[in-house]
C-alpha positions in Angstrom: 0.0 0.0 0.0 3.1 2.4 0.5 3.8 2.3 -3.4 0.8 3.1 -4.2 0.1 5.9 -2.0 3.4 7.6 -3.2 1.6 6.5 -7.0 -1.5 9.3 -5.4 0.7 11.6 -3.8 3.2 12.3 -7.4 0.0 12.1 -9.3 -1.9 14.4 -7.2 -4.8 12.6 -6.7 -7.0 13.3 -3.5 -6.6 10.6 -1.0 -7.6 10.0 3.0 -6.3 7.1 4.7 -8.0 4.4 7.8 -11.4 6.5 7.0 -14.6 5.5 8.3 -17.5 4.4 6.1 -19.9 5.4 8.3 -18.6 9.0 6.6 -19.4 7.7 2.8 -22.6 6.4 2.8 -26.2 7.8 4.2 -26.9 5.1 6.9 -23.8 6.0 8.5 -22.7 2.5 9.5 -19.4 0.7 8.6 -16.1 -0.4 8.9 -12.7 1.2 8.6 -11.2 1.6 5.1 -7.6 1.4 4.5 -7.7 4.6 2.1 -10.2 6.9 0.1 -9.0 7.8 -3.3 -11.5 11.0 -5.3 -10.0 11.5 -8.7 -10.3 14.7 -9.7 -11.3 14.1 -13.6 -12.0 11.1 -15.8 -8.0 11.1 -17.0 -7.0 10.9 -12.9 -9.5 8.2 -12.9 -8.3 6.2 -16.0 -4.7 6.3 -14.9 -5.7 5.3 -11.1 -8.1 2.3 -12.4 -5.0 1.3 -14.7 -2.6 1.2 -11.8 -5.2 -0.2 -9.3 -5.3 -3.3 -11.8 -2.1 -3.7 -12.9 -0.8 -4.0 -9.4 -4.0 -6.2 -8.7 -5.0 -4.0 -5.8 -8.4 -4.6 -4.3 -11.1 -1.3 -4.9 -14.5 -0.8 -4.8 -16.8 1.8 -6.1 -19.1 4.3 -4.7 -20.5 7.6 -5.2 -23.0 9.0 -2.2 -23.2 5.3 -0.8 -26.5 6.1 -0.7 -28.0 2.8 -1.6 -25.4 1.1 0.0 -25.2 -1.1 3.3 -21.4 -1.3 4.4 -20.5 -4.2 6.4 -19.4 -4.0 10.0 -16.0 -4.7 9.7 -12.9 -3.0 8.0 -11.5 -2.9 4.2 -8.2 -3.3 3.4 -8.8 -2.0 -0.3 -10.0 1.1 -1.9 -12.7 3.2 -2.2 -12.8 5.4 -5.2 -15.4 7.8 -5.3 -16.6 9.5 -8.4 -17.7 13.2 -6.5 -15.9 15.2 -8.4 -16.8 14.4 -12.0 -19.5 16.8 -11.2 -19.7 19.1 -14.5 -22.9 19.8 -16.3 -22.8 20.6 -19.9 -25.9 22.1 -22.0 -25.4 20.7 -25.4 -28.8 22.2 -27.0 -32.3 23.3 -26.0 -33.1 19.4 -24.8 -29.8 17.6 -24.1 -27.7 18.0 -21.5 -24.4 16.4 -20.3 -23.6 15.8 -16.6 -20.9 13.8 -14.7 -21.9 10.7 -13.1 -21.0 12.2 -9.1 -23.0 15.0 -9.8 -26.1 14.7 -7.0 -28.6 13.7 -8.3 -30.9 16.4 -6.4 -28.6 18.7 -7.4 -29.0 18.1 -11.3 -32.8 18.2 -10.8 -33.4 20.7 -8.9 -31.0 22.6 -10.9 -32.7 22.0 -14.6 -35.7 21.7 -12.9 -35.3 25.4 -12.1 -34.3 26.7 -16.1 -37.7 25.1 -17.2 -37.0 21.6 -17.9 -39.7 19.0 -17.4 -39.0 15.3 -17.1 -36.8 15.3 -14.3 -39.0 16.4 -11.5 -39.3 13.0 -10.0 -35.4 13.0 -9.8 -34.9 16.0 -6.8 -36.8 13.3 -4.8 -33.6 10.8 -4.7 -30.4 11.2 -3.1 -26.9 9.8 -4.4 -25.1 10.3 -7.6 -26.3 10.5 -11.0 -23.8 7.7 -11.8 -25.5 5.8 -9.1 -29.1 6.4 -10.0 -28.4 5.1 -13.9 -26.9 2.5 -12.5 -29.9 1.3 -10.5 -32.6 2.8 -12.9 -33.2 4.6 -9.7 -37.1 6.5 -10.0 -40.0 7.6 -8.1 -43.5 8.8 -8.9 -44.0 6.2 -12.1 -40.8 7.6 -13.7 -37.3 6.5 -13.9 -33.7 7.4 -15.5 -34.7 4.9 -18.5 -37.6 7.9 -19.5 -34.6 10.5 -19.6 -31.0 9.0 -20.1 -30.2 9.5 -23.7 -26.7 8.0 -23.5 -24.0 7.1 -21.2 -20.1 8.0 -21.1 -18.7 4.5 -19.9 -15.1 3.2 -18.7 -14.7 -0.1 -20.4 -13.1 -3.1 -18.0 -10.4 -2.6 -20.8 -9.9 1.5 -20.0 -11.6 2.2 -22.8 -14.2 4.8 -22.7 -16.9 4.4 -25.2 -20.8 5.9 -25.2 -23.9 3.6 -24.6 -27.2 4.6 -26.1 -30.1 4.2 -24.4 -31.4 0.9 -26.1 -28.2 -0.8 -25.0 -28.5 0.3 -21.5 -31.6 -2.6 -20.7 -33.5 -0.5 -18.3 -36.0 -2.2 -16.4 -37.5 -1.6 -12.8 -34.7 -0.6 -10.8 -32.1 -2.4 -13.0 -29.9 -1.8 -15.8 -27.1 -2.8 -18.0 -24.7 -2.1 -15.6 -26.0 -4.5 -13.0 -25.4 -7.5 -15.6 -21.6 -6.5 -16.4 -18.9 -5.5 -14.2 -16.1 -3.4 -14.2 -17.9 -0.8 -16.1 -17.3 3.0 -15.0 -20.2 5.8 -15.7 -18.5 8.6 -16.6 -20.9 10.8 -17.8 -24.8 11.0 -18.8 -27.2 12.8 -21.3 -30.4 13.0 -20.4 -33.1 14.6 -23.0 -35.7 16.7 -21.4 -38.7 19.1 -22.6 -39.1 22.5 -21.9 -42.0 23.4 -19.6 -43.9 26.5 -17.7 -41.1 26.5 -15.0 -43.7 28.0 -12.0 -45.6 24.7 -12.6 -42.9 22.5 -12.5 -41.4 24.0 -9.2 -44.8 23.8 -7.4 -45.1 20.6 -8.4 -41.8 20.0 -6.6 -42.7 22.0 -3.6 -45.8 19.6 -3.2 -43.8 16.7 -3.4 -41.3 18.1 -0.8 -44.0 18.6 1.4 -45.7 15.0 1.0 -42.7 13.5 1.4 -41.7 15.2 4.7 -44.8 14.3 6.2 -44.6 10.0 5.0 -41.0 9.3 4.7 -38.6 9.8 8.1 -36.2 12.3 6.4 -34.8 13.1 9.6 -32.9 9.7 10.1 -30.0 7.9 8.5 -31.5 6.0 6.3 -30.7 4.6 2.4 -34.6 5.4 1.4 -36.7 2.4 0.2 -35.4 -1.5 1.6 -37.4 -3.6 -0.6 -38.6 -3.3 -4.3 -42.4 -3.2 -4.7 -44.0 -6.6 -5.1 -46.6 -6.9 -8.3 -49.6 -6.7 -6.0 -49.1 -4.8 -3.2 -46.5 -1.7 -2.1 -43.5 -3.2 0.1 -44.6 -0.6 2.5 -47.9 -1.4 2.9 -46.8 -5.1 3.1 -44.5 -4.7 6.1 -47.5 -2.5 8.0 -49.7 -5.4 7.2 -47.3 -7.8 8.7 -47.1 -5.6 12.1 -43.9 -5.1 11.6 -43.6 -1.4 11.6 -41.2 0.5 14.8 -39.7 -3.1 14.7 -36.4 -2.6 16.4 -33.0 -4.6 16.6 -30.2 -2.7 18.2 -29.8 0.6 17.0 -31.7 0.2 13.6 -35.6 0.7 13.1 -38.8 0.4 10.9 -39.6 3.3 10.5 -43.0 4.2 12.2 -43.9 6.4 9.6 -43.3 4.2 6.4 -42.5 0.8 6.8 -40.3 0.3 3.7 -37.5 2.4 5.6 -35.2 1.1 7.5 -33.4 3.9 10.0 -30.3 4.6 12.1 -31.7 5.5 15.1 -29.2 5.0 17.2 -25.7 4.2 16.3 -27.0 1.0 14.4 -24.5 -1.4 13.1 -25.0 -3.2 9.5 -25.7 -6.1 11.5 -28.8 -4.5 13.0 -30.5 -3.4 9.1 -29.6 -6.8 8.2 -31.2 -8.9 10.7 -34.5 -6.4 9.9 -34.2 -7.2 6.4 -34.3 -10.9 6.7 -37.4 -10.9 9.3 -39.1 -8.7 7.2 -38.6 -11.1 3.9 -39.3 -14.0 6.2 -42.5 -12.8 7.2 -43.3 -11.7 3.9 -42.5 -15.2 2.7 -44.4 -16.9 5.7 -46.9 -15.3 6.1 -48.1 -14.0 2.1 -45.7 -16.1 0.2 -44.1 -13.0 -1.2 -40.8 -13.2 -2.0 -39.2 -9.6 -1.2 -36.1 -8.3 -3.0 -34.1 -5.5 -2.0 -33.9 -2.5 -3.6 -30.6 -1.8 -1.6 -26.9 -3.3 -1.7 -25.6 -5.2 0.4 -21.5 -5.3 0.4 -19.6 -7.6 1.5 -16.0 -7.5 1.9 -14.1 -10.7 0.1 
């Protein structure tokens, strides 16, 4: 690890070492990682994922960790994250080019705010744009696959290449990227509409204001635990089951919507974990519904 921390420090390329995860992702739970590497551009990126695998070093991915459930105990690798590929680039009147760490919320609310339409549903979601193609993350009947024109990828090979839309298999909460690792999202274009701006941020504002009073915003959480079964909202579900304010350790069902899992008191991963499988177990006991998470769970090798 010496060589290569020398390799950061003569190429410049932001680094912490022994950091706590409970810092990179929103439940803030988590082991100890042995360094934090954020390259500053896609060439300090390419150049670190070259050296990373020719000296077979062990990384991981992230950008907000904000879908993520770290494990309890510590990494020896590195975590790279992609927050500063942040740029956004308006190529004409519908398209427009963003870096994959940009926040998501960020992006939405900021072209949401110049009049575009389409990507209202988006300031709803925290994490990365990156992350959210990744995960065909959406809310309100709308996803990424409505709005993602192309991608900017990092090949497994270094090479970067672009992605359109009908190669990028988007399906409910699922994409391309799920199927084939070692792929790096560089970039997105997303095409929107123009729209009567006051009606779009009122729309927004209403949202906000819904959400605040159903979802517990005001925890550590990583938003919705379990994907939405065919016949019935995974919310609902878990408040059928009686299982909401269910608590193990520091973690909780949240009283207000049972799909949320929160830290409510320096929870460990262990803690949303054991919730998770009582709530699938019960699920699959008791309505012979077999949940799947909408989350991801890591686990060190």
């Amino acid at each position: 690890m010496e060589d290569f921390i020398k390799f950061l420090q003569d190429n410049k390329i932001p680094y912490k070492e022994n950091e706590s995860l409970k810092n990179y992702c929103t439940y803030k739970i988590g082991g100890i990682a042995r360094v934090v590497v954020e390259p500053r551009d896609v060439k300090s990126l390419v150049k670190l994922i070259d050296y990373i695998k020719s000296n077979e070093l062990k990384y991981f991915l992230i950008g907000y960790g904000s879908n993520l459930i770290f494990p309890d105990n510590n990494y020896d690798g590195i975590i790279v994250r992609l927050v500063n590929l942040s740029e956004i680039e308006y190529l004409n009147d519908n398209l427009i080019k963003a870096g994959s760490g940009i926040s998501l919320q960020k992006l939405a609310m900021t072209l949401s705010s110049k009049g575009y339409t389409g990507i209202e549903f988006a300031t709803a979601i925290p994490g990365t744009l990156g992350g959210a193609v990744y995960m065909n993350a959406g809310a309100y009947k709308s996803d990424m696959g409505y709005i993602v024109s192309h991608v900017e990828v990092l090949t497994p090979d270094l090479k970067i290449i672009t992605l359109a839309n009908k190669e990028l298999d988007f399906h409910y909460r699922t994409s391309y990227f799920q199927h084939h690792e070692g792929y790096i999202i560089l970039s997105a274009t997303i095409s929107l509409k123009k729209g009567n701006v006051n009606e779009i941020m009122d729309l927004i504002k209403d949202r906000s204001l819904r959400r605040k009073a159903s979802q517990p915003i005001e925890y550590p959480s990583a938003g919705s635990v379990f994907r939405n079964p065919e016949d019935i909202p995974a919310g609902m579900l878990i408040e059928e089951l009686g299982l909401k304010s269910k608590i193990i350790g520091g973690a909780q069902i949240s009283e207000k919507h049972g799909n949320f899992i929160i830290n409510i008191k320096d929870a460990k991963s262990s803690d949303i974990l054991e919730l998770i499988d009582l709530v699938k177990t019960e699920a699959k006991n008791k309505r012979n519904i077999n949940l799947k998470e909408e989350q991801k769970i890591i686990k060190w090798d």
